[in-house]
C-alpha positions in Angstrom: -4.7 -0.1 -25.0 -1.3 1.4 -24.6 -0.9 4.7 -22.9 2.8 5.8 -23.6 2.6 9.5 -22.4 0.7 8.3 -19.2 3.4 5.6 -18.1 0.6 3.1 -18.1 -0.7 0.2 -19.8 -4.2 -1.7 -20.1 -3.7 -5.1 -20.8 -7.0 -6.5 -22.8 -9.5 -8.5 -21.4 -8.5 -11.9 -23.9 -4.8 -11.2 -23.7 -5.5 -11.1 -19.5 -7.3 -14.6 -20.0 -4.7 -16.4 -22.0 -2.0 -15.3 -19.5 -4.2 -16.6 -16.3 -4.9 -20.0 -18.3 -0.7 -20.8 -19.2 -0.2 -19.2 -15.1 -3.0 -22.1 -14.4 -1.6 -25.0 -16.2 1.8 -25.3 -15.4 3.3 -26.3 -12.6 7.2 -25.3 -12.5 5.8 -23.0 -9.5 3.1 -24.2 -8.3 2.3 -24.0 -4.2 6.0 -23.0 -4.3 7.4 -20.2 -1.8 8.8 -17.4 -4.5 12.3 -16.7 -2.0 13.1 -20.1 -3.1 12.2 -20.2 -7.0 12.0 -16.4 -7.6 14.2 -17.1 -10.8 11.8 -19.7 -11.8 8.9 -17.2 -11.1 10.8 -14.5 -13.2 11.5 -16.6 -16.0 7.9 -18.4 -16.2 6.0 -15.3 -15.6 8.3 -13.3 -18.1 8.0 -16.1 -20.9 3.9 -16.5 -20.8 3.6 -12.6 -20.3 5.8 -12.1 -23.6 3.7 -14.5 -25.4 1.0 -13.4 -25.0 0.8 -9.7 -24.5 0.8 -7.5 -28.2 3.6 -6.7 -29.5 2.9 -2.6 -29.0 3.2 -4.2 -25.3 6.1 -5.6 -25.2 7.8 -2.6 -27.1 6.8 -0.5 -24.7 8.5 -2.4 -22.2 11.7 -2.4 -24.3 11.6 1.4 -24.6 11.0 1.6 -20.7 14.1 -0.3 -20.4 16.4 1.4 -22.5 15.2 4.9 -20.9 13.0 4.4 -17.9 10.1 6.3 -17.3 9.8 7.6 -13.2 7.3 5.2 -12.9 5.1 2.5 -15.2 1.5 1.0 -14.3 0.3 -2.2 -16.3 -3.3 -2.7 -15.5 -6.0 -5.8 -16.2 -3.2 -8.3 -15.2 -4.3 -11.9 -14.4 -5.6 -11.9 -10.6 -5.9 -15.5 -8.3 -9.0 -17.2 -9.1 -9.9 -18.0 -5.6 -10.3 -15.6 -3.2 -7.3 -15.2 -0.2 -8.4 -13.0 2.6 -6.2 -10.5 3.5 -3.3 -10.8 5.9 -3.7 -9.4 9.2 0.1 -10.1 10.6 1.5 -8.9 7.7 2.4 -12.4 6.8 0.7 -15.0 4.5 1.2 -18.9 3.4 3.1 -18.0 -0.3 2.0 -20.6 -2.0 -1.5 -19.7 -2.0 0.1 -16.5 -4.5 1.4 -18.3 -7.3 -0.5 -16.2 -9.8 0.6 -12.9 -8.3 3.9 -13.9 -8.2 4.3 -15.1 -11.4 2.5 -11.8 -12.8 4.9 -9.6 -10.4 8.7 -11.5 -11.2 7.8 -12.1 -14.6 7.1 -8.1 -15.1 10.1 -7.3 -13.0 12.2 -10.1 -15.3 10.7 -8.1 -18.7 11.7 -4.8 -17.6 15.1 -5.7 -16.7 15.0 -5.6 -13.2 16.0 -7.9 -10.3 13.9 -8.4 -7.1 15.8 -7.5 -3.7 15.7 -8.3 -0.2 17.3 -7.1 3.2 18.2 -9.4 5.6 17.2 -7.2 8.7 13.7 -6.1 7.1 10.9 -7.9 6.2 12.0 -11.1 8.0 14.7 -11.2 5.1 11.8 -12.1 2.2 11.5 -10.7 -1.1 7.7 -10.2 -0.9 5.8 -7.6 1.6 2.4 -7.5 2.3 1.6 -3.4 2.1 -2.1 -4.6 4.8 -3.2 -2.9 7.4 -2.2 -4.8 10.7 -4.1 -4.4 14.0 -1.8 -2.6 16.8 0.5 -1.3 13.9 -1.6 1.6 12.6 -0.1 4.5 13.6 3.2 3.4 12.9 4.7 4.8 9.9 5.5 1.7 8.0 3.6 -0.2 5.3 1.4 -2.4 7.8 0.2 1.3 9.0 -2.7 3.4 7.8 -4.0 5.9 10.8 -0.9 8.3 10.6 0.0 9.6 7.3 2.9 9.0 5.3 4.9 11.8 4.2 7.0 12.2 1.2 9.8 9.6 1.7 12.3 7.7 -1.1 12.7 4.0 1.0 15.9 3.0 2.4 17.8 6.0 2.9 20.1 4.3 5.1 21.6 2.4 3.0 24.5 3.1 0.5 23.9 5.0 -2.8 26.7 4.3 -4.5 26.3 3.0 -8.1 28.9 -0.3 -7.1 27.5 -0.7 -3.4 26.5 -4.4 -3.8 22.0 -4.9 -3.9 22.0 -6.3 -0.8 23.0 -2.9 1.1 22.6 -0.6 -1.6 19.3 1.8 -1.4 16.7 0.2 -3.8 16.4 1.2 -6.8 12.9 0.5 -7.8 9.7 -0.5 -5.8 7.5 -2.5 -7.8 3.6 -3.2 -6.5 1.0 -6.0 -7.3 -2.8 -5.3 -6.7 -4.2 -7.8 -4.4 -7.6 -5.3 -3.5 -8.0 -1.8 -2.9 -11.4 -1.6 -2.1 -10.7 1.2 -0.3 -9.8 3.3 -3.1 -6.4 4.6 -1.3 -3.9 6.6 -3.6 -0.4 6.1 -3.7 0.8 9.5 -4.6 4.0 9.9 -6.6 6.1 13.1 -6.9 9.3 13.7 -9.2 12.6 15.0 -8.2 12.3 17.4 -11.0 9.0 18.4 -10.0 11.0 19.3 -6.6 14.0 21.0 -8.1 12.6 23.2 -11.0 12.2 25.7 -8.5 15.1 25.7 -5.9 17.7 28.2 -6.1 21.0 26.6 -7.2 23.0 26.8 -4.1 20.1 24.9 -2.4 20.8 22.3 -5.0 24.6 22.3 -4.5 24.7 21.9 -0.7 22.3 19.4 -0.8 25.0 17.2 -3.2 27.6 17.6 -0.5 28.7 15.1 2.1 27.0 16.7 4.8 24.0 14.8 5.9 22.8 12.4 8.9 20.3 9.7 7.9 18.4 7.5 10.4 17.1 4.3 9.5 13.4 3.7 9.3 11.1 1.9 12.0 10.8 -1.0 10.1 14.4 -1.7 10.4 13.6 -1.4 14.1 11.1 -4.3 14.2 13.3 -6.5 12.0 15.0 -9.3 12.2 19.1 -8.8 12.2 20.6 -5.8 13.0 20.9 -3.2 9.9 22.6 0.0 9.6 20.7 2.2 12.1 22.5 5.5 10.7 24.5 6.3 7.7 26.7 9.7 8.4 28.6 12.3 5.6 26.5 11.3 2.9 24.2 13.5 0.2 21.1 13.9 -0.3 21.2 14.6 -3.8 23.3 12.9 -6.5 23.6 12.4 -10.3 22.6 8.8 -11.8 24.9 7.3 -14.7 22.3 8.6 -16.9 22.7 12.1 -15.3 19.3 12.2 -13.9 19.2 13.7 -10.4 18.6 11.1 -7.4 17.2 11.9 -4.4 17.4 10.0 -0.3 14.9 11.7 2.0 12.7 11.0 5.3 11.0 13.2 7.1 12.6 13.9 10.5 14.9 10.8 9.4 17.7 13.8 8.1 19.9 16.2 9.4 22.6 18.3 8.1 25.8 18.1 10.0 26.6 21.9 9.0 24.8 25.1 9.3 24.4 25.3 5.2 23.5 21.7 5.1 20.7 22.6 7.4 19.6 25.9 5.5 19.8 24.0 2.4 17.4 20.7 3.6 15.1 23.4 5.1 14.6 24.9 1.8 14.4 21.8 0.2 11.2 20.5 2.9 9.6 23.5 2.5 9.4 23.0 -0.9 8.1 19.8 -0.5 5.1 21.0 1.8 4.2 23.4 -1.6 3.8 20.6 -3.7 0.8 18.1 -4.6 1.7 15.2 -6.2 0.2 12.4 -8.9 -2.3 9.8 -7.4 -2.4 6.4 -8.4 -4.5 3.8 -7.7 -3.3 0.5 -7.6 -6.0 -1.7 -7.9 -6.3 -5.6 -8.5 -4.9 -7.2 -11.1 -2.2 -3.6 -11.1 1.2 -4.1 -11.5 2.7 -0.5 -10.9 6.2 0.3 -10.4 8.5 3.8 -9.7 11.7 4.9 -9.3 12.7 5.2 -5.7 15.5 7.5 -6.7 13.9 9.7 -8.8 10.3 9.7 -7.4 9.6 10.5 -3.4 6.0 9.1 -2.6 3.4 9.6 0.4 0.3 7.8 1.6 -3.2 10.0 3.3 -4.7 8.2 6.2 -7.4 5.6 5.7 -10.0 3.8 7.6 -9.4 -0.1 6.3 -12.0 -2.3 5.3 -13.4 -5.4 7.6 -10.3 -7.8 8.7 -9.4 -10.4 5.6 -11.0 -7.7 2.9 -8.7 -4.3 3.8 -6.5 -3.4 1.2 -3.5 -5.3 0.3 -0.5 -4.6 -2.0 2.5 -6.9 -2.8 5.6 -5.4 -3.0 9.1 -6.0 -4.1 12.2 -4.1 -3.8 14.4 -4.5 -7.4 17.7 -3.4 -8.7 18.6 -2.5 -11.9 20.3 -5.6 -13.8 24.4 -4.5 -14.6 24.2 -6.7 -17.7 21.3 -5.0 -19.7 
């Protein structure tokens, strides 16, 4: 079933089973660690996806790619066979994932997008386990889940230039994979436009002017190599080469370094706090991904299941290819 106003896709049941048997049988990746063969990954994954998937599919895909949607989900995609429990240090053995990883690169490789890491979060590797982790739970990062997460676009820090090279450059997309969800928690997704229809227009110019403090998140804190703690004279609004409006925010992470920077990101907050945004539940088997720039997102508070069956996403910063 294809869902083209919704931004999601179902994949059917036979298409799902073909996929899982060619992910099965080959062995290009097999028990490998995806940092080291994530090309491989994206190129397997992408050719036995595009074989098999319908053709609507894979038009849809080309469509998405040509003029991106804030944010596609592609559900009923081929799961592991054997069950892995959940991580509870927020680190797993990767080759026990070749099937999620080859369902996650290979969607990432057919929408055009390239898989990104930073060096001084996440231990450097391209793959994070979004699991509840004991001691960590009223921390606001993804191994958290007592505190809420407010509406937040990742990375802030980092540059936001259209040339500033991936690897310090605020991600472009975050892309999920379904491990469980048992849980039933929402990731809830809000537009930019959804935030701007209704600001005055001077809010909306000061908040494009150099005028802003960011701070870097905790997780930067409680990774490895030192990254860019504060980025100073920046926006927090800007215009995309497609002339979409692009959004940096995180709550108490931003200042203004002026009095109208200040009465403009106040207005701007405020307006956040009126708004309720789309819930989606990623689920397993889910691939979803969103547009970091475009889309601010937000996670309620949740009560995880037993250790080894709490809820557990994949997920993988990407950047838009420059060659496409």
């Amino acid at each position: 079933m294809l869902d083209v106003l919704g931004g999601s896709v179902c994949v059917a049941d036979d298409a799902r089973e073909a996929i899982s048997e060619e992910f099965c049988a080959q062995t290009a990746t097999a028990h490998s660690v995806s940092d080291s063969h994530a090309r491989t990954f994206a190129e397997t994954g992408a050719k036995h996806l595009r074989n098999h998937l319908p053709a609507a599919v894979l038009e849809r895909f080309f469509e998405w790619r040509g003029d991106p949607s804030p944010w596609l989900t592609v559900s009923n995609l081929p799961q592991p066979r054997h069950w892995i429990p959940t991580p509870v240090d927020g680190f797993c053995d990767e080759r026990d994932l070749t099937v999620p990883n080859l369902v996650q690169f290979g969607m990432l490789h057919l929408l055009g997008l390239l898989p990104v890491a930073y060096r001084w979060e996440n231990d450097g590797r391209l793959m994070r386990n979004v699991a509840p982790r004991p001691g960590s739970g009223g921390t606001l990062t993804s191994w958290g889940y007592s505190a809420p997460l407010d509406w937040h676009t990742d990375d802030s820090v980092l540059d936001h230039e259209e040339k500033a090279e991936s690897s310090i450059a605020i991600p472009h997309y975050l892309s999920f994979y379904g491990m469980r969800n048992d849980e039933g928690v929402p990731t809830e997704l809000l537009t930019v436009d959804t935030v701007t229809t209704a600001l005055p227009q001077w809010v909306l110019d000061d908040l494009r002017l150099p005028e802003f403090l960011i701070t870097a998140p905790e997780s930067y804190a409680a990774g490895s190599g030192a990254g860019p703690l504060t980025r100073e004279g920046v926006p927090v609004m800007w215009t995309l080469p497609s002339g979409r409006d692009a959004v940096r925010y995180g709550p108490g992470r931003i200042s203004g370094l002026t009095l109208r920077a200040n009465r403009a990101l106040n207005r701007f907050e405020r307006r956040l706090g009126e708004l309720d945004g789309t819930s989606v539940l990623i689920g397993a088997g889910d691939f979803h991904v969103f547009d970091n720039r475009r889309v601010l997102h937000r996670r309620v508070p949740f009560e995880p299941a037993a250790p080894g069956r709490a809820r557990w996403l994949r997920r993988c910063y990407a950047q838009t290819r420059r060659d496409q």
